[in-house]
C-alpha positions in Angstrom: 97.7 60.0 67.4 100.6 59.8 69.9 100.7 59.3 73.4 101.5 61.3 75.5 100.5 59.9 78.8 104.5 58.8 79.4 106.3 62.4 78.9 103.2 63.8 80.5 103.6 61.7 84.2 107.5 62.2 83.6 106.9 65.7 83.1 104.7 66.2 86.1 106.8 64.8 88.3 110.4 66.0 87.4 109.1 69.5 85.4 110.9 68.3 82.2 111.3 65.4 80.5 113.9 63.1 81.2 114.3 60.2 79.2 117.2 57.7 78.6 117.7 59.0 74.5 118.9 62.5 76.5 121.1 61.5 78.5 124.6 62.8 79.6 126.6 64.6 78.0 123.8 65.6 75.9 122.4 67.7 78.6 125.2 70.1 78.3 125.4 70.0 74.7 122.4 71.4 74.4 122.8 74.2 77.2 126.0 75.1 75.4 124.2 75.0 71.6 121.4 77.6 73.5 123.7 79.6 75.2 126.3 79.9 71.9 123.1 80.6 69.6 121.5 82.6 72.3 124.7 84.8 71.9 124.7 84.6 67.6 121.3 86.0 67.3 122.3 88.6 69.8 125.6 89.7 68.1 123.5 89.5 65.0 120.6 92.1 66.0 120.8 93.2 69.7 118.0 95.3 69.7 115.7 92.3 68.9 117.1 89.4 69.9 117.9 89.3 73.7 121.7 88.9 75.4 123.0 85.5 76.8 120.8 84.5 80.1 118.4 87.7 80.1 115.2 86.3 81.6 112.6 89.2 80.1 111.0 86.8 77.8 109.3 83.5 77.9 110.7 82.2 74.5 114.3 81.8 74.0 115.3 82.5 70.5 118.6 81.3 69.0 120.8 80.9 65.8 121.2 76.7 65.7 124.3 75.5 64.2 124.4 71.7 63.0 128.0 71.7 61.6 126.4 68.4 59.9 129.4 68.7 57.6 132.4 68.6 60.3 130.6 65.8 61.5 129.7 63.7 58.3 133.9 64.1 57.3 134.3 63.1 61.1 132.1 59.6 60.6 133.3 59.1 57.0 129.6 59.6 56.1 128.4 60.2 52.7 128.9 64.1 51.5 125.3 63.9 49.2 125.8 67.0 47.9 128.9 65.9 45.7 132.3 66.7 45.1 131.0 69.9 43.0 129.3 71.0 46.7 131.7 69.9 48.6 134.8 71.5 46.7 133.3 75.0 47.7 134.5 74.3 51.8 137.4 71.9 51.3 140.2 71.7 48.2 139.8 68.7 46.7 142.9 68.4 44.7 144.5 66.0 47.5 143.5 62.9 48.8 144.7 63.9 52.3 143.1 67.2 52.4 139.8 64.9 53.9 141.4 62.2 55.6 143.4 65.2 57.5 140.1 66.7 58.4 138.5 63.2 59.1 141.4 62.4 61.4 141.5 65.7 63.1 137.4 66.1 63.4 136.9 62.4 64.5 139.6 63.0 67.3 137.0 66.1 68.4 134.2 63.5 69.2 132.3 63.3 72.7 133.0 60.0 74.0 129.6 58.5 74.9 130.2 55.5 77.7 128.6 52.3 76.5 128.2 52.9 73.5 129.5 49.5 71.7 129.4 51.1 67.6 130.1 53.6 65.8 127.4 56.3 65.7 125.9 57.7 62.4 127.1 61.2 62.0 124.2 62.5 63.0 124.6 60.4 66.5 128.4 62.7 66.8 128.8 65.5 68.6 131.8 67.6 68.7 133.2 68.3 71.7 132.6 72.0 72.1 136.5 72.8 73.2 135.8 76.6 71.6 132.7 78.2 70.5 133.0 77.4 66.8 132.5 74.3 68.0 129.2 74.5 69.6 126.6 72.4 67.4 123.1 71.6 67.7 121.1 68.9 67.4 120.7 67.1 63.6 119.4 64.3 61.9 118.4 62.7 58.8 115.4 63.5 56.8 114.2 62.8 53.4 113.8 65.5 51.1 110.5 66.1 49.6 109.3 66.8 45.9 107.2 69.5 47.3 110.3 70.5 48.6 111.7 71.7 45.4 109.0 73.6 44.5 108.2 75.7 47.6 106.7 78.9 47.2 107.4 80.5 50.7 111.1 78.7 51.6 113.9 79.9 49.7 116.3 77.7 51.8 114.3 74.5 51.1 114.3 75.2 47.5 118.2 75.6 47.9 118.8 72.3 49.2 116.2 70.5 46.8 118.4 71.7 44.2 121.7 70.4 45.5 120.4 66.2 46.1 117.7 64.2 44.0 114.4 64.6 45.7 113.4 61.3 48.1 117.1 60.9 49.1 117.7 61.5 53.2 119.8 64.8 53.5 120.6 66.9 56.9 118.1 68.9 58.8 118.4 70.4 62.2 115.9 69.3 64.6 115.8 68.2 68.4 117.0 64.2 68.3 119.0 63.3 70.9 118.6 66.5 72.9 116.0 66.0 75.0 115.0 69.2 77.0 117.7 68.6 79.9 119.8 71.4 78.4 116.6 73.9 78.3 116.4 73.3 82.0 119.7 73.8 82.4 119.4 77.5 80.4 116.4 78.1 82.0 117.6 77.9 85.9 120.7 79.5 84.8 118.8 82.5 83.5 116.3 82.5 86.1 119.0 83.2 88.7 117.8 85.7 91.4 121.0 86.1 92.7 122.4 89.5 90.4 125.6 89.9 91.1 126.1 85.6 90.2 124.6 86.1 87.3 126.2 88.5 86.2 129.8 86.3 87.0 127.6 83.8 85.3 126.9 85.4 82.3 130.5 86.4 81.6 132.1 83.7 82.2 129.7 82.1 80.1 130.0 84.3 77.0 133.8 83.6 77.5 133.0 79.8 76.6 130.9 80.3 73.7 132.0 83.6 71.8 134.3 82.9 68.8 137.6 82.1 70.1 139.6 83.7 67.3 141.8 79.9 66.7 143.3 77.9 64.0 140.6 75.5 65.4 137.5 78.0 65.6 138.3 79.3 62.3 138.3 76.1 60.6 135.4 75.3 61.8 133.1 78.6 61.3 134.7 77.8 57.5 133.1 74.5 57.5 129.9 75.1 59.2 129.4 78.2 56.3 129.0 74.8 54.1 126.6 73.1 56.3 123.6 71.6 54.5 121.1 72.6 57.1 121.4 76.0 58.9 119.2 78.4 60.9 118.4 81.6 58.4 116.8 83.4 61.4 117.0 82.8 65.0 114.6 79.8 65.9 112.0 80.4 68.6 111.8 77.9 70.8 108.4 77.6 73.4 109.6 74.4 74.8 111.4 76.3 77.8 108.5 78.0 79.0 106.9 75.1 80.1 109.7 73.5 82.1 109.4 73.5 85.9 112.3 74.0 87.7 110.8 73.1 91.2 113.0 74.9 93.4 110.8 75.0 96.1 110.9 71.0 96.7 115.0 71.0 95.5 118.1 72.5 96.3 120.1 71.5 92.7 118.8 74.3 90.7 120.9 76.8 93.0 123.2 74.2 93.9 124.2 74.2 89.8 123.7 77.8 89.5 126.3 78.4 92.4 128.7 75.5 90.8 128.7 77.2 87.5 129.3 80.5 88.5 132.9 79.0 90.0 133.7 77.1 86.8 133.2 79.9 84.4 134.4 82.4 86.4 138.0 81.4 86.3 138.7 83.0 82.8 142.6 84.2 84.5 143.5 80.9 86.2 142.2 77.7 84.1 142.1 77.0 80.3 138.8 77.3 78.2 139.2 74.1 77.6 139.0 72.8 81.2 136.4 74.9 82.0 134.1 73.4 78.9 134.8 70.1 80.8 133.9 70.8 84.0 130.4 72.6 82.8 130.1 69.4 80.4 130.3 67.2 83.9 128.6 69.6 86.3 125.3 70.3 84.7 123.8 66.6 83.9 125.2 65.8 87.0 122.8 68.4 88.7 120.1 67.7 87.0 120.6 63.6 88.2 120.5 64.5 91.5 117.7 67.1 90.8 116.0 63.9 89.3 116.5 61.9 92.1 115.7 64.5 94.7 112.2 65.4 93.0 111.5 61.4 93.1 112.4 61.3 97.1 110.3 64.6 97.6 107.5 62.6 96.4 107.9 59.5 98.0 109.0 60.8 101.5 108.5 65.1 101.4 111.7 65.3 102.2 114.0 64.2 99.1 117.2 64.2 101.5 119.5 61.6 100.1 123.5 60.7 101.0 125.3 59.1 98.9 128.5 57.3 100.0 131.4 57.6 97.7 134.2 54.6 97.3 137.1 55.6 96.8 139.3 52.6 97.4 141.2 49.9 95.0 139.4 46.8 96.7 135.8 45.6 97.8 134.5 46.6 101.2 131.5 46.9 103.2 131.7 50.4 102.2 131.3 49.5 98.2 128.5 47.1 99.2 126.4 49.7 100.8 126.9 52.2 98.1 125.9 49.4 95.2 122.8 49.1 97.8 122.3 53.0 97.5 122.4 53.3 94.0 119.6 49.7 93.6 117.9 51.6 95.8 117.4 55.5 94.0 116.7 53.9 91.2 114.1 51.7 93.0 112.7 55.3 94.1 112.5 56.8 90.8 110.2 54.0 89.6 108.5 54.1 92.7 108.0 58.0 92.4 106.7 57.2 88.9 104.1 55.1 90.1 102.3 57.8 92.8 102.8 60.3 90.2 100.8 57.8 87.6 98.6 57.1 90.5 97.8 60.7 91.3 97.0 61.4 88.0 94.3 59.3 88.0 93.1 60.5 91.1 92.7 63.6 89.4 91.2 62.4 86.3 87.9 60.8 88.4 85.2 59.7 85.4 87.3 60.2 82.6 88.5 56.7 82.1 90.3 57.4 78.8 92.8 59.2 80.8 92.7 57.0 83.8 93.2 54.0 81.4 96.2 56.0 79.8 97.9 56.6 82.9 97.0 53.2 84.2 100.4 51.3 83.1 102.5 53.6 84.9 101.7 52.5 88.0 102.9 49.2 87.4 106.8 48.4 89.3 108.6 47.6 86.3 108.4 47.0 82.4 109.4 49.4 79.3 106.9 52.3 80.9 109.1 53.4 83.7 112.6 52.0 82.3 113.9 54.9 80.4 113.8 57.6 82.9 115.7 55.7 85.6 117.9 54.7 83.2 118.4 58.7 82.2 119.4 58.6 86.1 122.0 55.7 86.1 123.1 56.4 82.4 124.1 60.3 83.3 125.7 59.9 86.7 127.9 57.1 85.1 128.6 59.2 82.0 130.0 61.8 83.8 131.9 59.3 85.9 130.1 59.6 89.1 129.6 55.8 89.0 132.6 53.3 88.5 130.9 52.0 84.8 128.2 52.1 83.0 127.3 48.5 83.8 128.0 45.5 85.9 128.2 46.0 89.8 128.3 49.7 90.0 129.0 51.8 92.8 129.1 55.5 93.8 132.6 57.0 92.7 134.1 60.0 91.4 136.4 60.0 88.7 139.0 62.8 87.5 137.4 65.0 85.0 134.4 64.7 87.7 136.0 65.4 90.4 138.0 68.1 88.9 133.9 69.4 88.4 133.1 68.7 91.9 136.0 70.8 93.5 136.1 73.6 90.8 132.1 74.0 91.3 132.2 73.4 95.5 135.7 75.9 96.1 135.2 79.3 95.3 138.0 81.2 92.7 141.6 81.8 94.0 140.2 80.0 97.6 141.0 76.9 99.6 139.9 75.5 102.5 141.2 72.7 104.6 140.8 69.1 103.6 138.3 68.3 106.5 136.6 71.3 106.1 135.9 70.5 102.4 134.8 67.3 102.9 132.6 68.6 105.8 131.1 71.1 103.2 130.6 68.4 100.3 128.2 66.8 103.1 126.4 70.3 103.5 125.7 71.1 100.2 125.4 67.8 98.2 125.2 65.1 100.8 127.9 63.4 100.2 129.7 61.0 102.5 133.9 60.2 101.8 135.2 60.1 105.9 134.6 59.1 109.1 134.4 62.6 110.2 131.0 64.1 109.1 129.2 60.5 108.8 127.9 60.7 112.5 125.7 62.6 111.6 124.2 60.7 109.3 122.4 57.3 109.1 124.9 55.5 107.4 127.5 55.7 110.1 125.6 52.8 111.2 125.8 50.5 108.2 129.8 51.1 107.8 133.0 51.1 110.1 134.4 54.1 110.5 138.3 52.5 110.5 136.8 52.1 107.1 135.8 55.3 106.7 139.3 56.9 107.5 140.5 54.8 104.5 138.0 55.8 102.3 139.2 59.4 103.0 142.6 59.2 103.1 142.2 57.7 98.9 140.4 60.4 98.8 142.8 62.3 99.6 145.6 61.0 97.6 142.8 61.4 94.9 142.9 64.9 95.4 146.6 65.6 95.4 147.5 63.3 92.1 145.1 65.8 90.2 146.5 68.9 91.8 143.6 69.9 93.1 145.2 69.2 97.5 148.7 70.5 98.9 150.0 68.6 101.5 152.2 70.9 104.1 154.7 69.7 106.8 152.5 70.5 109.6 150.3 67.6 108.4 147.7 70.9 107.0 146.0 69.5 103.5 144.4 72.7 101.5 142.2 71.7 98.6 141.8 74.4 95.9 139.7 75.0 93.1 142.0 74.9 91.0 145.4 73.6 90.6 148.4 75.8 91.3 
């Protein structure tokens, strides 16, 4: 029998369940494969399958699409259903038919940071530029004898047919998606707020409807080939038992309030940069959710600033934010360990369970490791962190910070550059100038000369992504979105 006792601490004390395997851009992967078959199962029978983000129901159903065969051309895996199989999606009579489609599907890969080999195809993801491209999760699985033979599944006789039996063939399952993308769907479509929603929703369907392209058509062509597909909507229960914990943290509105801006710019930004932004904003919420949850416990009040380097060369400044991130990660093992510890509180003369939850108390080892590293792993992902190893510090880089102001400045608004950097202390907490820092703590572990550096790279960050317009009266005016 498995255990349990891990997801079921981690659970407890962040409502789903983070764990190193899901991190990243995987979190939006999997909101975007929801949302995109969320939309497929409506188009395909509205009057039983609900629209995109409607919250009547406590199971989401959606229409899962594994494109496992865009992705096995893209990783040069084995096509096990032979050239007679594979002749039906792709003409065969050229060589360069399918190193065309390798080339041009293996340039379509999400980069994963740190990753030091090449994945199996079932460890790709396409980036999810248009809707067509929106996958989900796939793997590997050997195909039974009793397989063949199934009375009840047409579809599993169908693929028995294609391989020999006992060979490992493509099946579409949760693998490296790991529940942060339900959360993401779920506070999304739990938004009490109508009127964002309903920007939400649009800008949403927007993102994952067919786009109509060269691109979207080639790929609906290949995925009608996959070997694994959904013949009904699948049901899945997971998202009713996720906790979003909005009263103890501000992210879940934070994100829903970020994504609104991103997706609503349908007239004034490419598709394409919007699907990055969402990619960067939502696992970068639900770190700081994460982290927030961990504080709450620890402290009961989860506040957190987080000082953001933005210069060439070390300084104090760097030093304290390395200390900063030692330190939240510190908290989330620490917050792992009263969680562990009030479960057994709880479980008073059962000493099964006690025993269970008895290692997770412990500071360190395997136990605790993975969702701390889901922490670390994300925010450097999505390149809040400087890398993904090493001496790392709190940063932001372009497609992030490109996120960051798209999410934080409303559509076809600026504001001035003080007054943004004044709000990015409101909302999120953090710290980039000497201006808003007294009133924090940390304006008495740094200099504010240094400081005033720190924002004026930040600055010249802003303006070399097009994102700030300097005027002659000295005036700097961030927008959301450049002009």
């Amino acid at each position: 029998m498995t255990d349990r006792s891990k997801a079921e601490v981690v659970f407890r004390l962040f409502g789903v369940n983070l764990e190193q395997q899901g991190r990243g851009f995987y979190v939006s992967l999997e909101m975007l494969a929801i949302a995109r078959g969320v939309y497929l199962a409506h188009q395909e029978d509205p009057e039983k399958f609900a629209e995109l983000l409607d919250n009547g129901a406590d199971t989401v159903a959606y229409k899962r699409t594994s494109h496992d065969l865009a992705r096995r051309i893209a990783t040069h895996s084995d096509i096990i259903e032979g050239n007679e199989e594979l002749g039906k999606a792709v003409e065969l009579d050229s060589p360069e038919t399918m190193e065309t489609l390798h080339a041009l599907f293996s340039s379509l890969l999400v980069e994963i940071p740190g990753r030091r080999s090449q994945p199996s195809w079932f460890g790709a993801h396409i980036y999810p530029f248009v809707g067509e491209l929106i996958h989900y999760d796939a793997v590997d699985r050997r195909i039974k004898k009793s397989d063949a033979s199934s009375p009840k599944n047409s579809k599993k006789r169908n693929q028995a047919e294609k391989v020999d039996v006992g060979i490992n063939a493509p099946r579409i399952e949760r693998y490296l998606f790991r529940d942060g993308g339900g959360w993401a769907y779920k506070v999304l479509r739990s938004d009490p707020d109508p009127g964002r929603k309903t920007a939400t929703r649009q800008g949403l369907s927007d993102l994952v409807q067919d786009s109509g392209t060269p691109l979207g058509n080639l790929a609906k062509a290949l995925s009608a080939h996959d070997f694994d597909y959904d013949e009904v909507p699948y049901k899945d229960g997971s998202e009713s038992e996720i906790k979003l914990y909005e009263d103890r943290s501000p992210w879940p509105d934070l994100l829903r309030d970020g994504a609104r801006n991103i997706v609503a710019r349908t007239l004034t930004v490419p598709r394409a940069k919007r699907t990055e932004s969402l990619m960067h904003w939502i696992p970068y919420c639900l770190a700081r959710h994460q982290l927030h949850l961990a504080r709450w416990k620890l402290d009961g009040t989860g506040r957190e600033s987080i000082l953001l380097d933005f210069g060439n060369e070390a300084t104090p400044l760097r030093t304290e934010s390395q200390k900063n991130l030692a330190a939240f990660r510190n908290d989330i093992v620490n917050a792992i360990n009263a969680q562990a510890q009030e479960m057994i509180d709880e479980a008073e003369g059962d000493e099964d369970r006690k025993g269970r939850y008895e290692r997770f108390t412990k500071e360190t080892g395997k136990a605790v490791a993975s969702p701390r590293t889901f922490f670390s792993e994300t925010l450097a992902a999505v390149g809040a962190l400087n890398a993904t190893s090493g001496r790392r510090h709190f940063t932001m880089k372009p497609p992030m910070l490109e996120a960051l102001v798209s999410a934080t400045v409303a559509q076809s608004s600026e504001m001035e550059f003080d007054q943004f950097c004044e709000l990015l202390y409101e909302k999120y907490r953090l710290v980039v100038e000497n201006k808003v820092v007294t009133q924090d703590p940390l304006a008495y572990e740094v200099d504010s000369s240094i400081l005033e550096h720190n924002g004026k790279a930040f600055r010249e960050k802003l303006a070399a992504i097009g994102l700030l317009t300097q005027y002659s009266d000295a005036t700097s005016m961030v927008r959301g979105e450049p002009r």
